[in-house]
Backbone of each chain as ProteinMPNN parsed JSONL, in Angstrom:
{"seq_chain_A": "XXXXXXXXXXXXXXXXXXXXXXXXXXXXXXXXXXXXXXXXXXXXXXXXXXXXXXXXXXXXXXXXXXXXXXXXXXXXXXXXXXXXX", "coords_chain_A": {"N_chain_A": [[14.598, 19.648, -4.968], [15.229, 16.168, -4.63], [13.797, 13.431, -5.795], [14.841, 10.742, -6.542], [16.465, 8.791, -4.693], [14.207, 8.071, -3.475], [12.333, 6.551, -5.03], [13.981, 4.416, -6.084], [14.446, 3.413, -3.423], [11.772, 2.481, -3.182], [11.547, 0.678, -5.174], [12.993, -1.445, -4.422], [11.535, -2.691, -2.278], [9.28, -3.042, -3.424], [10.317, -5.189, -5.402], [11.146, -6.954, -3.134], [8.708, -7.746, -2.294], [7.292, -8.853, -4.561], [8.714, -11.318, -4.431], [7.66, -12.795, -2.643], [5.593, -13.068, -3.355], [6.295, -14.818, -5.405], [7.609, -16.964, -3.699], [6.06, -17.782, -1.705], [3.555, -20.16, 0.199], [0.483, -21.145, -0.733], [-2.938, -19.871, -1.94], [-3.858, -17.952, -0.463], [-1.621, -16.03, 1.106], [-0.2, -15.202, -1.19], [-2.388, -13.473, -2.028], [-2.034, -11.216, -0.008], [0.628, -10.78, -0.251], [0.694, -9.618, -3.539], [-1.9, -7.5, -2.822], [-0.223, -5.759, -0.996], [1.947, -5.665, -2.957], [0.758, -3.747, -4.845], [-0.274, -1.167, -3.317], [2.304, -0.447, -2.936], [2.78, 0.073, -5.711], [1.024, 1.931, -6.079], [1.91, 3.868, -4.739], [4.441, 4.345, -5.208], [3.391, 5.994, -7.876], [2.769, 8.045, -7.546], [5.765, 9.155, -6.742], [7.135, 9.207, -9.019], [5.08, 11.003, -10.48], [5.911, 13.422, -9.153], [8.679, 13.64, -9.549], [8.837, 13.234, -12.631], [8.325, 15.943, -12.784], [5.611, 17.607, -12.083], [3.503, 16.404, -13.314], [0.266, 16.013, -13.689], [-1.25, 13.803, -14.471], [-0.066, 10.903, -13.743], [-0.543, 10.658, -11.66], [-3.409, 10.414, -11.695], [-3.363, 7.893, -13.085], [-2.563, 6.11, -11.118], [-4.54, 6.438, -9.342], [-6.821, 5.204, -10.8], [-5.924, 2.911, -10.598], [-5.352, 1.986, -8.728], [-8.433, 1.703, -7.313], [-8.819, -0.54, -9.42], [-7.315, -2.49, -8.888], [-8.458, -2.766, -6.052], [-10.487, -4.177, -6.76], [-10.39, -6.387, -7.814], [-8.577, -7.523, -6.253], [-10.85, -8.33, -3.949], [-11.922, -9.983, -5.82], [-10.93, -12.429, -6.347], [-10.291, -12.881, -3.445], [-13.042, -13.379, -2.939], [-13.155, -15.963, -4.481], [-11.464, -17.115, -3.255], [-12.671, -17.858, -0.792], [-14.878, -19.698, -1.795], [-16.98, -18.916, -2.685], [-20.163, -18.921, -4.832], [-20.545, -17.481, -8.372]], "CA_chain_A": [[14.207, 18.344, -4.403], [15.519, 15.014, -5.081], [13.238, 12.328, -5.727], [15.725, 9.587, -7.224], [16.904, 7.701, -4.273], [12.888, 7.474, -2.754], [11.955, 5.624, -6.063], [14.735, 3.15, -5.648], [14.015, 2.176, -2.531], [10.102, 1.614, -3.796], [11.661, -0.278, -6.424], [13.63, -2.258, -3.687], [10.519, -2.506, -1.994], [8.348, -3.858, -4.189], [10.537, -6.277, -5.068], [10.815, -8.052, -1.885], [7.349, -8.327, -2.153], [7.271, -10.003, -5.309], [9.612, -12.493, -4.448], [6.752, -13.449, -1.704], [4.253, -13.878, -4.296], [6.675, -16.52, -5.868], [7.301, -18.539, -2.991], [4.717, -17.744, -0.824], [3.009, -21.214, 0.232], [-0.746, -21.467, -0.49], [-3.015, -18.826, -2.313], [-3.844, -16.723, 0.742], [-0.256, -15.687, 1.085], [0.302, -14.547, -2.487], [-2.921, -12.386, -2.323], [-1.205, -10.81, 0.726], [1.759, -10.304, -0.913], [-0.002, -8.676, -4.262], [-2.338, -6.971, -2.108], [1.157, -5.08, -0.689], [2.409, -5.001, -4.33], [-0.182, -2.769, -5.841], [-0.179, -0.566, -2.793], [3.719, -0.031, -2.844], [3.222, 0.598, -6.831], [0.828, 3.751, -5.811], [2.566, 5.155, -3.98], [5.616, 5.148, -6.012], [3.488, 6.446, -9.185], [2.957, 9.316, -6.827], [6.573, 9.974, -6.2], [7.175, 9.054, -10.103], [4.303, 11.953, -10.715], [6.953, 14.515, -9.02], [10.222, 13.423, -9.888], [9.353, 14.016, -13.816], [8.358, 17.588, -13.219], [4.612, 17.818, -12.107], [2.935, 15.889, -14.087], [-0.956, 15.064, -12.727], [-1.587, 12.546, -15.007], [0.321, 10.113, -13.556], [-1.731, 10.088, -10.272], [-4.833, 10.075, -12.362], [-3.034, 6.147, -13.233], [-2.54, 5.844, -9.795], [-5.639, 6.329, -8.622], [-7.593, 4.065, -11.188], [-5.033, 1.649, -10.786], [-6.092, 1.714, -6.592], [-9.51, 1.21, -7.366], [-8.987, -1.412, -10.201], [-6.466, -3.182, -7.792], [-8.896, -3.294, -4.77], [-11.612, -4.821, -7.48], [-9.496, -7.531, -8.548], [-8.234, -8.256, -4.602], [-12.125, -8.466, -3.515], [-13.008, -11.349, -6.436], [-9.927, -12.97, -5.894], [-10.99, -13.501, -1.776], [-14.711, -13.979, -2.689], [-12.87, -16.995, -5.055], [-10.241, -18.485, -2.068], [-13.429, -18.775, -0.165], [-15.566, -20.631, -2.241], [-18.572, -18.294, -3.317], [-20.314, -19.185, -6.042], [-20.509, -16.399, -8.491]], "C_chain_A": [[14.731, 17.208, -5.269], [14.896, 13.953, -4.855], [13.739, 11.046, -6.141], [15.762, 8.496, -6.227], [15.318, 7.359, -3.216], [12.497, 6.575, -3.886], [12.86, 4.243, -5.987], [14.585, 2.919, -4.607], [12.626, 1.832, -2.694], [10.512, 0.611, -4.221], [12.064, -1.809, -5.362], [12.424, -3.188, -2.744], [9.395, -3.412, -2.556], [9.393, -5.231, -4.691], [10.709, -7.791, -4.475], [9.462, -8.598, -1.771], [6.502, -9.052, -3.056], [7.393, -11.163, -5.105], [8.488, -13.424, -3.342], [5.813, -13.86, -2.261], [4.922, -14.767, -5.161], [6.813, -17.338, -5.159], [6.964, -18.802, -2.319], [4.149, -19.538, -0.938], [1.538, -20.896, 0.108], [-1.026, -20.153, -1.29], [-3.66, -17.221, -1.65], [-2.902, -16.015, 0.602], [-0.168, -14.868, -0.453], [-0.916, -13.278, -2.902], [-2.568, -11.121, -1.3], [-0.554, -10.445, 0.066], [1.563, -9.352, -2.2], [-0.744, -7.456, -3.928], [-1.415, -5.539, -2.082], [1.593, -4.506, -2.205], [1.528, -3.69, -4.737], [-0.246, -1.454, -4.599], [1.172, 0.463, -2.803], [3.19, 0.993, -4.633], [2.174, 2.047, -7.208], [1.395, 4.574, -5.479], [3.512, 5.552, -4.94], [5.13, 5.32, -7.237], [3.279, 7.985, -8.931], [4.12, 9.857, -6.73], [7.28, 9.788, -8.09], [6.528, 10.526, -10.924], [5.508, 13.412, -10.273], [8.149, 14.557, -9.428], [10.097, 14.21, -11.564], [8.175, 15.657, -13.948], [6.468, 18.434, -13.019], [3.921, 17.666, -13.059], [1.454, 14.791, -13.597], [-1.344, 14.092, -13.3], [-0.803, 11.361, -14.676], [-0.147, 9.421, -12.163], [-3.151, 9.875, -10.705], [-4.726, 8.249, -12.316], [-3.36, 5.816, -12.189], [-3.41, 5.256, -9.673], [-6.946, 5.418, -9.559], [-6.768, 3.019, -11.009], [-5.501, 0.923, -8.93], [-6.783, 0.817, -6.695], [-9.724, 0.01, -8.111], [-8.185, -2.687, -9.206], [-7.602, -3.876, -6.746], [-10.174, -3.889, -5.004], [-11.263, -6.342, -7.711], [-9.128, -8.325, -6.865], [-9.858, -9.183, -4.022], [-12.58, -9.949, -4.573], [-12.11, -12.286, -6.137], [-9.857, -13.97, -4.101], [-11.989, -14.196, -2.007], [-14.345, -15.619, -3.736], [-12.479, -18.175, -3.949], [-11.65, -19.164, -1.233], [-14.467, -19.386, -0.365], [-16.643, -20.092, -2.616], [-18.286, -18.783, -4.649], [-20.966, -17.126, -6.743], [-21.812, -16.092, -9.489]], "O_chain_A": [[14.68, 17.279, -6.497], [15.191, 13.325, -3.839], [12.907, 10.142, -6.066], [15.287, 7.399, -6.52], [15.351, 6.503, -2.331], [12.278, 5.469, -3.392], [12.344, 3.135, -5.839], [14.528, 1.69, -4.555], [12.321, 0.72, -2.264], [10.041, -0.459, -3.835], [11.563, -2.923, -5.514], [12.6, -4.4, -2.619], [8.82, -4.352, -2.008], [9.078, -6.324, -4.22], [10.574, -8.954, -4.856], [9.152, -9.675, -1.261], [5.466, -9.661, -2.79], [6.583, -12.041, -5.399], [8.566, -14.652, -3.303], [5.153, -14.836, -1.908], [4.199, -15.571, -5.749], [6.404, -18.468, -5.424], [7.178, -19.923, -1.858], [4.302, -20.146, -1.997], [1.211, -20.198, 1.069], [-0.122, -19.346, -1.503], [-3.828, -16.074, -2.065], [-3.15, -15.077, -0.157], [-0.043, -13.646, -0.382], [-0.695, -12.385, -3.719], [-2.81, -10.0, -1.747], [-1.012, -9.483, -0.55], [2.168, -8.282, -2.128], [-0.458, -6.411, -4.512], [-1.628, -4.539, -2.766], [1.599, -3.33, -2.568], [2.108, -2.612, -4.869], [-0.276, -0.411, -5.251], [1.171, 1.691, -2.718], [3.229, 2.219, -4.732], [2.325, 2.883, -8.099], [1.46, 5.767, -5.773], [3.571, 6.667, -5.459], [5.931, 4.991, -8.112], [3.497, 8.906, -9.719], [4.062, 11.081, -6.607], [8.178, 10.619, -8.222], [7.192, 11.11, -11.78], [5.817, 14.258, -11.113], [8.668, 15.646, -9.674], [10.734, 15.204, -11.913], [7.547, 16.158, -14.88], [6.118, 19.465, -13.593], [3.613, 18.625, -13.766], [1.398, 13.595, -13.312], [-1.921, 13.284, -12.573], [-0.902, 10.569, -15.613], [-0.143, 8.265, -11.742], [-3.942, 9.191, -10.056], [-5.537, 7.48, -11.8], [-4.419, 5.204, -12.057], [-3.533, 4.034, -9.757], [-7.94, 5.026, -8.946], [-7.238, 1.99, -11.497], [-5.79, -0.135, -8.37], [-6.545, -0.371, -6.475], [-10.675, -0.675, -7.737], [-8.76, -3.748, -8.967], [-7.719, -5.09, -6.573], [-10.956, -4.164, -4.095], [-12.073, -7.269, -7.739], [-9.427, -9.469, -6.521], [-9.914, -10.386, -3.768], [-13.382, -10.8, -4.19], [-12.627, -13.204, -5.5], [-9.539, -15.114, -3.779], [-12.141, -15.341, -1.58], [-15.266, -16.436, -3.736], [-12.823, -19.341, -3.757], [-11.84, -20.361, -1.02], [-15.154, -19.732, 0.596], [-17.487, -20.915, -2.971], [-17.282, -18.999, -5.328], [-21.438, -16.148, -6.163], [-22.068, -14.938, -9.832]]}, "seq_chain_B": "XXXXXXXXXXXXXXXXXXXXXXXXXXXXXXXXXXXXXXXXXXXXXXXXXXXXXXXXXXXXXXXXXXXXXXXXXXXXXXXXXXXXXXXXXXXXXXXXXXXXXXXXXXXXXXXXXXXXXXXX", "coords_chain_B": {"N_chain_B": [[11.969, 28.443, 2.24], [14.15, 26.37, 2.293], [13.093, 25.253, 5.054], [11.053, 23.629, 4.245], [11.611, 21.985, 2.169], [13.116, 20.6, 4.107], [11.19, 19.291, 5.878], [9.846, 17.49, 4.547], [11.69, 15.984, 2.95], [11.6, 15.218, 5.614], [9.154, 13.456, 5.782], [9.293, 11.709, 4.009], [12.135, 10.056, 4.366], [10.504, 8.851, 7.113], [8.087, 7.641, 5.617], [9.499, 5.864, 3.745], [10.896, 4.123, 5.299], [8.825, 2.482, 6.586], [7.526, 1.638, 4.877], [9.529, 0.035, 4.023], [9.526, -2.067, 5.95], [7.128, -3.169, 6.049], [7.418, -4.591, 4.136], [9.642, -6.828, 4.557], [8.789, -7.846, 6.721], [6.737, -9.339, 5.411], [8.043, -11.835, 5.026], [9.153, -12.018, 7.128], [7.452, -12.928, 8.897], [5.246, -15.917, 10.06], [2.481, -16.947, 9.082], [-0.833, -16.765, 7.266], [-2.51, -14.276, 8.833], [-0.789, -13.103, 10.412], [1.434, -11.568, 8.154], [-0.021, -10.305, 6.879], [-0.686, -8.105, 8.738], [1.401, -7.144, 9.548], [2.094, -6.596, 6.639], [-0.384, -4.901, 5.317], [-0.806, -2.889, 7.234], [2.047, -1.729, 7.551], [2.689, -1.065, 4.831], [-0.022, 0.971, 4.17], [0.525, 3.154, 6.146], [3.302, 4.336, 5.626], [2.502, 4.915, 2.984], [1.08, 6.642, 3.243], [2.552, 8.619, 4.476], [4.355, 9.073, 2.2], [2.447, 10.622, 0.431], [2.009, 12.184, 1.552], [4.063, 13.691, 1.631], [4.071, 14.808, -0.848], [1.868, 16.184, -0.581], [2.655, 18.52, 1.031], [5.028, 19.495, -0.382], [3.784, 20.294, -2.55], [1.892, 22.351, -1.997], [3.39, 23.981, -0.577], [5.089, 24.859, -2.514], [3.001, 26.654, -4.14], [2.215, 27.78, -2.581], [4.059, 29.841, -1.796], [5.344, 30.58, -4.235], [3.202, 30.854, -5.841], [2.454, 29.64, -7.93], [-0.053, 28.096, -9.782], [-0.339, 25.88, -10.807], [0.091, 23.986, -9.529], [-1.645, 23.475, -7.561], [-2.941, 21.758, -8.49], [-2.112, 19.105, -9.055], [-1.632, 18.931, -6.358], [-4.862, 18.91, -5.319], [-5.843, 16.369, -6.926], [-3.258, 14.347, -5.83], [-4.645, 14.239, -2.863], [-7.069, 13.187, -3.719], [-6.035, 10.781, -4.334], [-5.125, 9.524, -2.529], [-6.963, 9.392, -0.722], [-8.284, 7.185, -1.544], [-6.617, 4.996, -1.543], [-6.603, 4.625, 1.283], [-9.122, 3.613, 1.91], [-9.732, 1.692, 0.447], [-7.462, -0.249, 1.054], [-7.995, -0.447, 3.429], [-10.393, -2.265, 3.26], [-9.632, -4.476, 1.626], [-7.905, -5.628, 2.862], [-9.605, -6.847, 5.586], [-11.39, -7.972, 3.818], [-9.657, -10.08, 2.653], [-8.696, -11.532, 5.081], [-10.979, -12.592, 5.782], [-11.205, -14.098, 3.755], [-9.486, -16.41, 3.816], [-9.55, -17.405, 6.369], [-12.016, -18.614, 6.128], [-11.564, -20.433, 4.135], [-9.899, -22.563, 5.723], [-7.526, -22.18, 6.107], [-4.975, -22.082, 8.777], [-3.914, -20.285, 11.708], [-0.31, -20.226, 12.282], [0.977, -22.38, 14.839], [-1.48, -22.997, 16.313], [-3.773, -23.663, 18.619], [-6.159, -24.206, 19.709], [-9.213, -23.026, 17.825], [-11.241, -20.483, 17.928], [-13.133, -19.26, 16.906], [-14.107, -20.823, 14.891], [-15.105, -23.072, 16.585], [-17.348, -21.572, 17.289], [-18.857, -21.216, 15.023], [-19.237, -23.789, 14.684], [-21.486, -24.232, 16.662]], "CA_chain_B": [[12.183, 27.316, 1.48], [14.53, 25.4, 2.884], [12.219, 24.417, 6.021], [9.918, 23.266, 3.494], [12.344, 20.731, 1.976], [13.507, 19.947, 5.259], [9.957, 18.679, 6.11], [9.21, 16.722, 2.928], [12.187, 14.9, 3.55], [11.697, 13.981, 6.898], [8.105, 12.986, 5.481], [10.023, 10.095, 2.771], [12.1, 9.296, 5.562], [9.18, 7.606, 7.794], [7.372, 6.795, 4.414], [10.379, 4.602, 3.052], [11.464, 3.152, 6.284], [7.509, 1.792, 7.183], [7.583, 0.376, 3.728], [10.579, -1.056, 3.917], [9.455, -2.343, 7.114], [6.072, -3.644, 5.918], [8.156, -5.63, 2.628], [10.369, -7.389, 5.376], [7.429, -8.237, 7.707], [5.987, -10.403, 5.135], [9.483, -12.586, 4.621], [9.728, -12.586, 8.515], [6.486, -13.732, 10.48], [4.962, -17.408, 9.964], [1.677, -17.225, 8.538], [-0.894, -15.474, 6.525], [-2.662, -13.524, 9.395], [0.583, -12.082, 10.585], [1.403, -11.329, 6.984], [-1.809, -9.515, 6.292], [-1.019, -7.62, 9.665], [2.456, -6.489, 8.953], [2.443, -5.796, 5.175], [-0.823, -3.932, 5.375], [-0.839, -1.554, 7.994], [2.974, -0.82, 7.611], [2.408, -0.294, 4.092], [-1.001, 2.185, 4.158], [1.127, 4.084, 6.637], [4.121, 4.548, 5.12], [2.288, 5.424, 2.029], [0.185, 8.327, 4.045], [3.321, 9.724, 4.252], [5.009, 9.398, 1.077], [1.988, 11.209, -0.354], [1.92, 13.978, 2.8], [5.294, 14.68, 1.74], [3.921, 15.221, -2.167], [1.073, 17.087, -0.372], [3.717, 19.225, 1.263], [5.645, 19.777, -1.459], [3.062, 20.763, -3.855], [1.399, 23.16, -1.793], [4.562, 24.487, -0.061], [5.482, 25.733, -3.408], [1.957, 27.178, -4.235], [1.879, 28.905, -1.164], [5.295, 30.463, -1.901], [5.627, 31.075, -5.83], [2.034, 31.63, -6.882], [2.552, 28.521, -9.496], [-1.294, 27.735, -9.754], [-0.052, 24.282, -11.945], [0.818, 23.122, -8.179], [-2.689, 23.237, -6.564], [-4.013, 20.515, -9.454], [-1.211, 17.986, -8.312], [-2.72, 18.88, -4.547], [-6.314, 17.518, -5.534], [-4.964, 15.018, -7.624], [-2.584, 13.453, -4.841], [-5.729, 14.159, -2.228], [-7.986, 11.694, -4.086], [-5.409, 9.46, -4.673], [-4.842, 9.27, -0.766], [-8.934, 8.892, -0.203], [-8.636, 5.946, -2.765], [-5.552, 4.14, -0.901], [-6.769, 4.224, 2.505], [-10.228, 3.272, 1.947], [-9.28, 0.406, -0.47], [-6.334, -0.639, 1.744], [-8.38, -1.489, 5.025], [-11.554, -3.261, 2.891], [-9.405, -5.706, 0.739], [-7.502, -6.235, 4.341], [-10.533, -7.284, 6.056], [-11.46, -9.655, 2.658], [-8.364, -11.127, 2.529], [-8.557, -12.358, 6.219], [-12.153, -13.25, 6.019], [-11.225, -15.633, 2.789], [-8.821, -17.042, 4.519], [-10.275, -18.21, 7.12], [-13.015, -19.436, 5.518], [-10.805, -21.798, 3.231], [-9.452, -23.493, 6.188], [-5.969, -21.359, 6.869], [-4.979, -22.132, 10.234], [-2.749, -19.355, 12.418], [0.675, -20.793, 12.806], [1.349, -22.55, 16.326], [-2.578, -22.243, 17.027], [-3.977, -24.345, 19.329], [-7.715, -23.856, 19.583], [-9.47, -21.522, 17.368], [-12.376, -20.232, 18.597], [-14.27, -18.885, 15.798], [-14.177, -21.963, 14.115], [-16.341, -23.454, 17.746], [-18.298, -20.716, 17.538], [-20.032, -21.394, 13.763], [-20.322, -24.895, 15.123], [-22.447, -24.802, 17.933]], "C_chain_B": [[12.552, 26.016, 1.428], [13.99, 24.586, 3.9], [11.414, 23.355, 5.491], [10.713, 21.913, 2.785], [12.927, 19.605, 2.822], [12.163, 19.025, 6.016], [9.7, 17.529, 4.939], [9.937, 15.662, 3.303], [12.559, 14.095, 4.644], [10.283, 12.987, 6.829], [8.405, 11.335, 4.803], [10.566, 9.398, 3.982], [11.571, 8.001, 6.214], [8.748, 7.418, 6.221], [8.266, 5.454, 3.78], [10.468, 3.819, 4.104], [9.837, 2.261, 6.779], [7.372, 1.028, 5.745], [8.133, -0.701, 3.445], [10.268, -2.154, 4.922], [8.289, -3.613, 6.937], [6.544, -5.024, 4.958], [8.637, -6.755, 3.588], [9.613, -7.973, 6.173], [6.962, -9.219, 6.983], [7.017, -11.925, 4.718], [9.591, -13.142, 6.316], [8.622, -13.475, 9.45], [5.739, -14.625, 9.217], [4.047, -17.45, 9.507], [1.042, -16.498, 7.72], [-1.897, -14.154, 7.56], [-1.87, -12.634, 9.943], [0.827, -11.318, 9.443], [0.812, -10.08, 6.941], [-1.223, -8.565, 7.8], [-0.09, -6.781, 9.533], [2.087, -5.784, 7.498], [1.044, -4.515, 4.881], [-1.041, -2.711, 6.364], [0.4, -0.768, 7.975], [2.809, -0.224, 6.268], [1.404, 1.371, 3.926], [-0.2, 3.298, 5.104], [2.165, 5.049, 6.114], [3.705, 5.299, 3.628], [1.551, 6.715, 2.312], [1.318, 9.135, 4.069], [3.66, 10.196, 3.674], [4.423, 10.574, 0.607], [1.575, 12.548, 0.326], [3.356, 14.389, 2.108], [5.073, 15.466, 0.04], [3.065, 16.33, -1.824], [1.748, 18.402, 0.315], [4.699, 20.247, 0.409], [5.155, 21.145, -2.452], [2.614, 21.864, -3.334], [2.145, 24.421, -1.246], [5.111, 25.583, -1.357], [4.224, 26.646, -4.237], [2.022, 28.055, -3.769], [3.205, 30.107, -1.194], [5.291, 31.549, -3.214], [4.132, 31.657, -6.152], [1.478, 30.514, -8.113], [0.87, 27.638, -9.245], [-1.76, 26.036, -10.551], [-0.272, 23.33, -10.522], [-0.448, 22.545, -7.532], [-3.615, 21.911, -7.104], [-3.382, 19.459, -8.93], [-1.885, 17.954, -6.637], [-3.63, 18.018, -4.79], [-6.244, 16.197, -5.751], [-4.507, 13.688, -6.386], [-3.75, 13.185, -3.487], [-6.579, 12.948, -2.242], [-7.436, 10.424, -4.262], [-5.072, 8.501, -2.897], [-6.488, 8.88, -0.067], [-8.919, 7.418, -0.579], [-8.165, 4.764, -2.097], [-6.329, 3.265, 0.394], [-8.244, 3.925, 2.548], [-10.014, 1.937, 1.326], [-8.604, -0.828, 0.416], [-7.145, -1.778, 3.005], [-9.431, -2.521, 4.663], [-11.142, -4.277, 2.459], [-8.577, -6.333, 1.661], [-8.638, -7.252, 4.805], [-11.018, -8.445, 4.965], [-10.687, -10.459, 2.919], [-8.237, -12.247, 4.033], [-9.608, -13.238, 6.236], [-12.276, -14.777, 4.831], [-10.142, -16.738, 3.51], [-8.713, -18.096, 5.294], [-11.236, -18.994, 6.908], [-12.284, -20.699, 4.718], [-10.008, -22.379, 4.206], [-7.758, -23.252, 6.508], [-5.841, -21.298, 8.221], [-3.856, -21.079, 10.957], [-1.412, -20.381, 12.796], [0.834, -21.17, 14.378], [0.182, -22.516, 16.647], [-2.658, -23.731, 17.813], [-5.594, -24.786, 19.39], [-7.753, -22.731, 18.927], [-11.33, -20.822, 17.645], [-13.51, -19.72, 17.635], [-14.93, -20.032, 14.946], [-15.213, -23.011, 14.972], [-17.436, -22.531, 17.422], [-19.637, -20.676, 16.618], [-20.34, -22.822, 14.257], [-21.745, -25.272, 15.532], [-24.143, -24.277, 17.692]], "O_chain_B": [[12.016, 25.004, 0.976], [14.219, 23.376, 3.881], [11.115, 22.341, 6.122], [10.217, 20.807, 3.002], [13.157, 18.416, 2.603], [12.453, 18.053, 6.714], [8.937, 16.639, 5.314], [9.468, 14.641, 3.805], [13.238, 13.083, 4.82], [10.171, 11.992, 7.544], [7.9, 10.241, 5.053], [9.979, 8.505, 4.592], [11.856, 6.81, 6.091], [9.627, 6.742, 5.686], [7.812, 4.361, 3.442], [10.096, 2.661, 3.911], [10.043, 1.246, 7.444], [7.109, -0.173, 5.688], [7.796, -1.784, 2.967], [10.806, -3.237, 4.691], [8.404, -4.718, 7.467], [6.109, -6.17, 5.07], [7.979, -7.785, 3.444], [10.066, -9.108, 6.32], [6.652, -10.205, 7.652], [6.54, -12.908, 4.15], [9.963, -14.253, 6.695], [8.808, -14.321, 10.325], [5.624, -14.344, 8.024], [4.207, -18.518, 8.917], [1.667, -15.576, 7.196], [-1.997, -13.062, 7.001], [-2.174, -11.442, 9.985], [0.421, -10.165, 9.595], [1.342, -8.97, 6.98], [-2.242, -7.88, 7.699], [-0.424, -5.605, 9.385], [1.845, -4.586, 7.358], [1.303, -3.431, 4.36], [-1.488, -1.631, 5.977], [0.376, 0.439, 8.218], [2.759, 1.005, 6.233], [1.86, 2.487, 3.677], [-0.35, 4.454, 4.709], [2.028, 6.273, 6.119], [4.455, 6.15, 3.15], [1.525, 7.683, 1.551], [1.206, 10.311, 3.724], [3.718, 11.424, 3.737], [5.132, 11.537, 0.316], [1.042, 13.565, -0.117], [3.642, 15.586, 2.14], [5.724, 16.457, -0.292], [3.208, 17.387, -2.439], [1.174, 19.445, 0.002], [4.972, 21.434, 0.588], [5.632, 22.205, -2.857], [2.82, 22.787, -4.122], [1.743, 25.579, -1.365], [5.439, 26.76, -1.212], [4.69, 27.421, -5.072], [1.928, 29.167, -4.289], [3.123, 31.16, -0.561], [5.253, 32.779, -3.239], [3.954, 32.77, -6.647], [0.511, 30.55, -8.873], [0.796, 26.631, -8.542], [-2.794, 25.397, -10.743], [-0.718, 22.183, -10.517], [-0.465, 21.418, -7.037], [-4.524, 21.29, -6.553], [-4.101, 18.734, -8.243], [-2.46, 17.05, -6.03], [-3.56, 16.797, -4.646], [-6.486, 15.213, -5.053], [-5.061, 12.621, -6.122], [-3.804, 12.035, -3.05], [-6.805, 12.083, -1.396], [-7.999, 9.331, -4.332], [-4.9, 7.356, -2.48], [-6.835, 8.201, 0.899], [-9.522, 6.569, 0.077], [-8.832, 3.738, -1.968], [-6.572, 2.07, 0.562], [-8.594, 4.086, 3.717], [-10.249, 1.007, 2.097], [-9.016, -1.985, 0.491], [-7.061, -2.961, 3.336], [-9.574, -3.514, 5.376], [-11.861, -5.263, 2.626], [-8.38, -7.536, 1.487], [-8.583, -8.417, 4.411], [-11.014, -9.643, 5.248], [-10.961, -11.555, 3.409], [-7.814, -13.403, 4.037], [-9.473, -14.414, 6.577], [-12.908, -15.832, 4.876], [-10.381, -17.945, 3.54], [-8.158, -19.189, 5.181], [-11.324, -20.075, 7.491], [-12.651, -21.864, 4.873], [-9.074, -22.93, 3.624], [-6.991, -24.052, 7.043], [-6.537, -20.518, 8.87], [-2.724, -21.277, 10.515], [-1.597, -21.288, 13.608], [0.815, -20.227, 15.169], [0.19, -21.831, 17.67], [-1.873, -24.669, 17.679], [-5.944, -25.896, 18.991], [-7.012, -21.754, 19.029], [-12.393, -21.22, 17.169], [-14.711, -19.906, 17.83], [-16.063, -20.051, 14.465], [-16.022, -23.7, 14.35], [-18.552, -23.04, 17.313], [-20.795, -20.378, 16.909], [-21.52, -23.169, 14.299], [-22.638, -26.027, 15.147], [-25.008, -24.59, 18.511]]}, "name": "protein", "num_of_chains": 2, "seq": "XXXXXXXXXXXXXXXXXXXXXXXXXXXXXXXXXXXXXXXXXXXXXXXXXXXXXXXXXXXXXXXXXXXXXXXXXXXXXXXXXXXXXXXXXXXXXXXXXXXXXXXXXXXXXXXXXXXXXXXXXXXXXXXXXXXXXXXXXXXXXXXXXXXXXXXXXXXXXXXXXXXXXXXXXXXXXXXXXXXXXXXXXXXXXXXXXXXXXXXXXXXXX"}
């Protein structure tokens, strides 16, 4: 199996979706666009996890990285729309 | 063996091309409800696959060789796929609901009806 050219297009991938959290208008849009980021950069720590050779600790990252991600998205909203905290 | 590779990579395949798809989506349509509509659902999809094709993979060669290293990567990638798609659709649903609340209007809208609706 060749996992090389699925990681480059992640990479390609995530990129584009950077570039939306720089010139994204407003801060809706850029949590959108992050949102996307951190999703893309699971997946590809999953295909990162096979490429060097079965190695589960790298989905262990992953998968706190999900949950820490979709912690950080959630205060981030409860901010745009004005709760007090 | 070969079937088994031949599956995986028709798995990346759809997984890259709905990603790619989802990246491009947020560059192409006009606001941030579109946005949010494209980039997350093509993403979580595209990523169901990526990690079907790891789940594929891993077990494909389990099921073959005997290599008992393989079935930990299984679980592993399992929970990591519980984590995604549960995460994925809740910080969706936030993201729209702040949104709206701060006064983000849908491109081209005209009337918005939710916005009557807390009025009255």
């Amino acid at each position: 199996m060749n996992w090389f050219p699925a990681i480059i297009v992640m990479a390609v991938c995530i990129i584009i979706a950077v570039a939306r959290i720089i010139i994204g208008p407003g801060a809706p849009t850029r949590l959108v666009a992050f949102d996307t980021t951190n999703t893309l950069v699971v997946a590809s720590m999953v295909i990162v996890a096979m490429m060097t050779g079965n190695r589960p600790f790298y989905i262990d990252v992953a998968i706190v990285y999900a949950l820490l991600s979709y912690v950080l998205t959630l205060f981030v909203a409860k901010y745009i729309q004005g709760d007090k905290f | 063996m070969a079937s088994l590779n031949t599956l995986t990579y028709v798995f990346i395949g759809i997984g890259l091309f709905f990603n790619l798809v989802g990246s491009f989506g947020l560059h192409r349509l006009p606001d941030v409800y579109t946005r949010l509509h494209a980039a997350t659902k093509c993403t979580t999809f595209g990523s169901i696959f990526l990690i079907l094709a790891v789940i594929v993979q891993s077990a494909g060669i389990w099921a073959l060789e005997g290599d008992s290293s393989q079935i930990v990567m299984c679980i592993h990638v399992v929970l990591a796929l519980v984590a995604l798609v549960v995460t994925n659709a809740t910080s969706a649903h936030a993201i729209a609901r702040a949104a709206h609340r701060s006064g983000e209007k849908p491109a081209r809208a005209v009337v918005d009806d939710l916005e009557r609706k807390q009025h009255d």
